[in-house]
C-alpha positions in Angstrom: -42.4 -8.4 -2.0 -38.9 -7.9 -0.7 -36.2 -7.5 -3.1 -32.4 -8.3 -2.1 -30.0 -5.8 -3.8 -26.6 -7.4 -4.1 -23.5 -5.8 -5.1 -23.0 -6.3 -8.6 -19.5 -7.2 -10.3 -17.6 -4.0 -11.0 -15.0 -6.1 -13.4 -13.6 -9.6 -13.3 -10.4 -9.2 -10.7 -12.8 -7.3 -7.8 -14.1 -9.5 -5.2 -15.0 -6.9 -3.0 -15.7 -3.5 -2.1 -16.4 -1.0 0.2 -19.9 1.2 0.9 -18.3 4.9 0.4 -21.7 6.7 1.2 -25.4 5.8 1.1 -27.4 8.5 -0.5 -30.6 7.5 1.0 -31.7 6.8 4.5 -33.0 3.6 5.8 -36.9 3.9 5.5 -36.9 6.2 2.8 -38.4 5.7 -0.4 -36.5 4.9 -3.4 -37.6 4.9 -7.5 -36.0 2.6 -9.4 -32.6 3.3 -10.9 -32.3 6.0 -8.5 -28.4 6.1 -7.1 -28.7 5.1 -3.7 -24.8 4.5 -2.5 -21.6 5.4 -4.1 -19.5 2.2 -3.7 -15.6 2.4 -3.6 -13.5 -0.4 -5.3 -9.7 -0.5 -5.4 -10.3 0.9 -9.2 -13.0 3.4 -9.3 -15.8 4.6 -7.5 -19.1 3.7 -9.0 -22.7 4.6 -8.2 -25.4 1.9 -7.0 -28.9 2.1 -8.6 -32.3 0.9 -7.0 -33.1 -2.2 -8.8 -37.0 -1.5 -8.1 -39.0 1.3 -6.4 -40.4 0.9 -2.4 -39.0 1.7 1.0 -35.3 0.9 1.2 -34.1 -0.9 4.1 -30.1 -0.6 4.6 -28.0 -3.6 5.5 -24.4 -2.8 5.7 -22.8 0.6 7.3 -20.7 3.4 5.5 -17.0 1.7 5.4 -17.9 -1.5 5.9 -16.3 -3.5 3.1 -18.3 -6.0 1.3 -18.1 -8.9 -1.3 -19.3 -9.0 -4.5 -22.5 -10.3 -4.4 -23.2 -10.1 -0.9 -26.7 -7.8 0.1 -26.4 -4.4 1.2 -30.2 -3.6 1.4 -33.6 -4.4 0.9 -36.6 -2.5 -0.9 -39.8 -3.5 -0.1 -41.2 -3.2 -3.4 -45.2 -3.4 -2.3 -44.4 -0.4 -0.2 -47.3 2.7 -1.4 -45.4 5.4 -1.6 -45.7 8.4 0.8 -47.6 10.9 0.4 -45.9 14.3 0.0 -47.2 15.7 3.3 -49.7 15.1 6.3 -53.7 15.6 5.7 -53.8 18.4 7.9 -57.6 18.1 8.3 -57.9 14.1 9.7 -59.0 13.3 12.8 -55.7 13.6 14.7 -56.2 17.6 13.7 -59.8 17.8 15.2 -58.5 17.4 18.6 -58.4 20.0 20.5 -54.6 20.9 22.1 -56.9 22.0 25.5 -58.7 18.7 25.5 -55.2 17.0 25.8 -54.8 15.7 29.3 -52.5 17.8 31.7 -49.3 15.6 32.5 -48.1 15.8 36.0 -44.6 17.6 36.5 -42.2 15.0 37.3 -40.2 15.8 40.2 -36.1 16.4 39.5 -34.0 13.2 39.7 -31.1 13.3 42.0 -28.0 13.9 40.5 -26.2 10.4 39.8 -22.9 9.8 41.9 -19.5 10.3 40.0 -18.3 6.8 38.7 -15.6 5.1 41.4 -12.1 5.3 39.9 -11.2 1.5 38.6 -9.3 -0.3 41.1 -5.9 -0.5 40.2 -4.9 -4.0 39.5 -1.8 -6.0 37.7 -3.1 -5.2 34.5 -3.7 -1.9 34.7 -1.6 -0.4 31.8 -0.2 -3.2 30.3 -0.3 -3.8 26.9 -2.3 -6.9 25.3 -0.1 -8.6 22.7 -1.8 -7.2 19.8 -1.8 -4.0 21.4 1.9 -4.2 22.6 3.1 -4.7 19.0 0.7 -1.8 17.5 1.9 0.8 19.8 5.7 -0.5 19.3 4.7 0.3 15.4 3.4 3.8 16.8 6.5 4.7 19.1 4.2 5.2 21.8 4.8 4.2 25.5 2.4 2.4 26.9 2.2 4.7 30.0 0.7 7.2 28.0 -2.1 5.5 27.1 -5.0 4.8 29.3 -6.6 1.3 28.9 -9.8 0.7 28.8 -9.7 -3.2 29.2 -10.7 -5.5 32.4 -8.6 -4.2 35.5 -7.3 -1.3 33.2 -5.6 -3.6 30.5 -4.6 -1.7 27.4 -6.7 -2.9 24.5 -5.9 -3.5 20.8 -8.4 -0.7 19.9 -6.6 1.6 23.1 -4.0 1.1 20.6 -5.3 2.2 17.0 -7.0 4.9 18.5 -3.5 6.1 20.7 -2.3 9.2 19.3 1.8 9.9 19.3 2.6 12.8 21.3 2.6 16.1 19.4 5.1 17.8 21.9 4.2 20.4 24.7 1.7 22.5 23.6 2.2 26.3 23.9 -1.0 27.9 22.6 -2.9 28.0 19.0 -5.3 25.6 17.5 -4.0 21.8 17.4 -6.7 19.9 16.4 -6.3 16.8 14.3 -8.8 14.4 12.4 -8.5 10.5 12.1 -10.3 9.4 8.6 -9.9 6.1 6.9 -8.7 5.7 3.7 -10.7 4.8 0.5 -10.5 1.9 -1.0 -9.3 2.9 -4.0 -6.7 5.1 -2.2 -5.0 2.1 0.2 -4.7 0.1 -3.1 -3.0 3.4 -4.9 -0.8 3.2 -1.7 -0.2 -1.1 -2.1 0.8 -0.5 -5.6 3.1 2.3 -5.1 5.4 0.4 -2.4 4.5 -2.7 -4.3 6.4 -0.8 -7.2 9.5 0.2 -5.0 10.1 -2.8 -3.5 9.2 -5.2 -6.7 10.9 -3.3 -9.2 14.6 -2.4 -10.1 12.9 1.0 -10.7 15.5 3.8 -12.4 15.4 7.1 -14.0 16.5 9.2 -16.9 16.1 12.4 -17.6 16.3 15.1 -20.5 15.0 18.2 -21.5 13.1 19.2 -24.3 12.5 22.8 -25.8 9.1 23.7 -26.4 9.6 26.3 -28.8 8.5 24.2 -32.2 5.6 22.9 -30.5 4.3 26.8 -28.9 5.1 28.0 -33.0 2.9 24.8 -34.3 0.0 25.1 -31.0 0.3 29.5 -31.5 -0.6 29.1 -35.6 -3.2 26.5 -35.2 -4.8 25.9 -32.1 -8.0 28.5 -32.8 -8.4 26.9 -36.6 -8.0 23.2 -34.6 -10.7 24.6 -31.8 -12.8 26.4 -34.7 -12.9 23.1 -36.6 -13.3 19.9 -34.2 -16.1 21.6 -31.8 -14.1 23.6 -29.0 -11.8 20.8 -28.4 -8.3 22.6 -28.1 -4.9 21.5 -29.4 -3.0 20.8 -25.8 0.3 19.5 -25.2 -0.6 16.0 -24.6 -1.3 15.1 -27.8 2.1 15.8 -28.9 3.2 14.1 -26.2 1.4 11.1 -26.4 2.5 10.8 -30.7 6.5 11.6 -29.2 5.8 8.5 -26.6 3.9 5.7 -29.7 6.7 7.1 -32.2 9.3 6.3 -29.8 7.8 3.1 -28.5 7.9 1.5 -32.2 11.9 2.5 -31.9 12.5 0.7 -28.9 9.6 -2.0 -28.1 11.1 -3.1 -24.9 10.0 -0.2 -23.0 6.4 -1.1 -23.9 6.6 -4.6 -22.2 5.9 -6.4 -19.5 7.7 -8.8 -16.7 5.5 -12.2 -16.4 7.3 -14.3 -14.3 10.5 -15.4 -16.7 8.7 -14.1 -19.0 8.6 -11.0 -21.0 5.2 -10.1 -22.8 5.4 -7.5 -25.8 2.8 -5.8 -26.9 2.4 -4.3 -30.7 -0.3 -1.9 -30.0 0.4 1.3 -27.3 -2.6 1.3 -24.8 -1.4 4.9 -23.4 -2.0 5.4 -19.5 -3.2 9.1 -18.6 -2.5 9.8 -15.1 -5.5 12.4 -14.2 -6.0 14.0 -10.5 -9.9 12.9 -9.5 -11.5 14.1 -6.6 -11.1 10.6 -5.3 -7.7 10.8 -5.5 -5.0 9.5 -8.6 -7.0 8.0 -11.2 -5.3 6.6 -14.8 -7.5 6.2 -17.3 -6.4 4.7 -20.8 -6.3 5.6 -24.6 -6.9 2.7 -26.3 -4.3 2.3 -29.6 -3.1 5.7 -29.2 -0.9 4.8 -32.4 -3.7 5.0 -34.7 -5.2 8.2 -33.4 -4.8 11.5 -35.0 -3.7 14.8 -32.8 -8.2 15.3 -32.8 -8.8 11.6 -31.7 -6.3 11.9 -28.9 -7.4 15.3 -27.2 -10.8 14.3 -27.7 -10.1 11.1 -25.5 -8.2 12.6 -23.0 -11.1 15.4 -22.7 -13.8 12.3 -22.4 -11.8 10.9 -19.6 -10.5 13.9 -17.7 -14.7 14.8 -17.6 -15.8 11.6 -16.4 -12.7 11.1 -14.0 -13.4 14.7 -12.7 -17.4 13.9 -12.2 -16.8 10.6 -10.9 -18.5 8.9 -13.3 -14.9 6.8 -14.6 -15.5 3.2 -15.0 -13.2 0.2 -14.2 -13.2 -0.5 -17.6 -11.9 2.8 -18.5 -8.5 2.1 -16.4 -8.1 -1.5 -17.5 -5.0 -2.2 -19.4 -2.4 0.2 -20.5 1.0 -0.7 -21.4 2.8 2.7 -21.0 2.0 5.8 -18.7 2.5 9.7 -18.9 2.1 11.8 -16.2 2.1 15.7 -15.9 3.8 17.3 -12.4 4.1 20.1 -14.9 0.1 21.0 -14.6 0.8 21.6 -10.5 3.9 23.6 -10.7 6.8 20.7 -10.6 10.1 21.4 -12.4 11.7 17.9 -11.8 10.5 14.3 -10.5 11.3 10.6 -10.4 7.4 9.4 -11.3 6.7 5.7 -9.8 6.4 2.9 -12.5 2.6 2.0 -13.1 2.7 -1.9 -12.3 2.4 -4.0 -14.3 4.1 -1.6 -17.0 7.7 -1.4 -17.5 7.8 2.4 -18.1 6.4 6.1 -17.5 7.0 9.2 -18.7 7.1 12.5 -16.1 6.4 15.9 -17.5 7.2 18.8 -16.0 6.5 22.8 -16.3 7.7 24.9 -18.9 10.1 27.6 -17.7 12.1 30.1 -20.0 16.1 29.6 -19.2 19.2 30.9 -21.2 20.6 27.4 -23.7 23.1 27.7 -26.3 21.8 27.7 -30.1 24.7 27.4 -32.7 27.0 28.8 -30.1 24.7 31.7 -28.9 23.0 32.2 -25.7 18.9 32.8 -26.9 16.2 32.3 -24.0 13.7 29.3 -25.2 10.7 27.6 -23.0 11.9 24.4 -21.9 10.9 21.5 -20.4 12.6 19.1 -18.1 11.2 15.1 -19.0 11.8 12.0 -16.6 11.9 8.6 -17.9 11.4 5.9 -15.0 11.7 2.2 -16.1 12.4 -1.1 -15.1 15.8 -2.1 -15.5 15.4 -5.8 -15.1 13.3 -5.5 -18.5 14.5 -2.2 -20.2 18.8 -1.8 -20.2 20.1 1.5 -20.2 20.9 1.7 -23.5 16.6 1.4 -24.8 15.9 3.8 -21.5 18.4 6.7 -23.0 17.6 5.7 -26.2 13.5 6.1 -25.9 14.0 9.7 -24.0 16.2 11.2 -26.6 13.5 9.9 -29.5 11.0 11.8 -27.6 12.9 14.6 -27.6 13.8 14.5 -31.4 9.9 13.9 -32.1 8.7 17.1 -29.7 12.0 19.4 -31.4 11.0 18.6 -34.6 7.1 18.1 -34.4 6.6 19.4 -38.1 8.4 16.3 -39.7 8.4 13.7 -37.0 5.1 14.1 -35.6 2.9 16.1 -38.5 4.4 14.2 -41.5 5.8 17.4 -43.1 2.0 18.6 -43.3 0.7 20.1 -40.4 -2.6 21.1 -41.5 -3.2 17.5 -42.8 -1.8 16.0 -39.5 -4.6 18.5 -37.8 -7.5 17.9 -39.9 -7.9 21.3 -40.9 
């Protein structure tokens, strides 16, 4: 019996996506709910399990992109599976290698003649219309290229595969690669410009010192670690209370555009922007307003695993009505992070570096933080966007009574 394996629904907006790599060769054989292709969608990347066990036949190509539903291969289910090698002792082993009959030495071909230069006609070197406009896009002069067309005619693919000039060498390795992007990376890209170019996108900034929060994390964090099973007491936790605490204070920075519309939301679905291997991922903390300092580190640790292995799910990036980001983690003192359509808001952190401020009229050096606010301003005025920065700031200088309730060890469930 054949079985048809169609590409299942990854979630409800993705009507296609795109074969990343197969993990199997065609005519091997396959058990079921063996992974046999890691399939790329503009969300996630998620792995494709044999429905059934038998010898796999492959139907579509790494990079092609597919619809949702469409067959990609077929396993021949009444397929025996192989043995694991050769009987070395069956009748194609009894014969002796001297009994084989001697094969005549075949005499050398000639050489085949170099291929005659194309004539060169009218069309040699120009352009094709598609191709014209590509290389225009390029900067690239069609006299550099050579086409490989009827009569020498420059070719749409001459085109895509035309390399701009790099300059006159003058020694040294200058090699170069030409990959396609993932899926999931061209729509990170689409959504990016789509958020320059859609958005009256602006940015705040502030800074923060981090010394409350290193005398709260210095005190606690072993007792935190000790108590809730090695999970540590980082700084996104306090982050991520600051942003809910401030987004109760001023509501319109966790909205939404609809059309004329603006949607509000009462709960905080918190976006964690997370580096995969894949590229930028965003997983979300569901109701990070209810969670405690343990429920949100433990969430972020659930998602940073799976988003690191490549096991995150659509599901797990759905939503989300605010985002954080941390530049700090790779060294970034100051940034403008790009809004995270179809949210109004995101919050940039940065590194911590020790710099001279002035305390009650006295120079004292303090670990401080540089934070970035970018927003919508056909939603958010300036007035919530200043507003909102300065209450994270208040909440993440005074952690003890704006973010603990007065009771640290209570707020810590220790």
């Amino acid at each position: 019996m054949i079985l048809e394996m169609k590409v299942p629904s990854p979630g409800e907006s993705i009507k296609e996506v795109e074969i990343a790599t197969w993990l199997v060769k065609d005519g091997d054989y396959v058990e079921k709910d063996q992974a046999i292709a890691e399939v790329d969608s503009d969300k996630a990347t998620l792995e494709l399990p044999a429905e059934a066990s038998g010898i796999i036949t492959l139907k579509a190509e790494e990079g092609d992109a597919v619809a949702v539903g469409a067959v990609v291969c077929h396993i021949d289910t009444a397929a025996a599976k192989p043995s694991g090698s050769p009987d070395a002792s069956g009748p194609a082993a009894e014969t002796p290698a001297a009994e084989a009959p001697k094969a005549e030495t075949p005499k050398a071909a000639p050489a085949p003649a170099a291929p005659a230069a194309p004539a060169v006609t009218y069309a040699t070197g120009t352009p094709s219309p598609a191709a014209k406009k590509i290389l225009d896009e390029k900067n690239i002069e069609p006299a550099s290229v050579t086409g490989t067309g009827k009569g020498g005619r420059i070719t749409k693919d001459d085109a895509v595969n035309a390399v701009p000039s790099m300059g006159t060498p003058t020694g040294g390795n200058r090699g170069s690669e030409r990959t396609k992007l993932s899926m999931l990376r061209r729509k990170v890209a689409e959504r990016l410009v789509a958020a320059k170019n859609e958005t009256a996108m602006l940015t705040t900034f502030n800074e923060v010192n981090m010394t409350p929060i290193n005398t709260l994390r210095n005190e606690y964090k072993d007792a935190f670690k000790a108590k809730h099973g090695g999970i540590g007491l980082g700084y996104m936790s306090f982050f991520t209370k600051a942003v809910t605490r401030a987004l109760e204070l001023y509501p319109d920075v966790n909205s939404m555009m609809d059309g004329d519309y603006k949607v509000a939301y009462d709960f905080a679905d918190i976006s964690i922007a997370v580096s995969g291997p894949k590229g930028l991922m965003v997983p979300v903390v569901r109701n990070a307003e209810n969670l405690t300092f343990r429920g949100i580190e433990a969430e972020i640790k659930r998602l940073a695993i799976k988003a690191r292995d490549g096991q995150i799910t659509v599901d797990d990036m759905t939503g989300g009505t605010f985002t954080i980001t941390n530049g700090g983690v790779f060294g970034s003192m100051l940034s403008t992070p790009i809004i995270n359509p179809p949210q109004s808001g995101i919050l940039g952190m940065h590194n911590i570096i020790e710099r001279p401020i002035a305390v009650n009229g006295k120079v004292e050096i303090h670990p401080m933080m540089y934070v970035a606010l970018s927003y919508d301003h056909r939603i958010i005025d300036g007035r919530e966007s200043v507003g909102f920065l300065v209450a994270v700031k208040e909440a993440l200088e005074n952690p003890v009574e704006l973010l603990c309730g007065g009771n640290p060890k209570k707020a810590f469930e220790l």
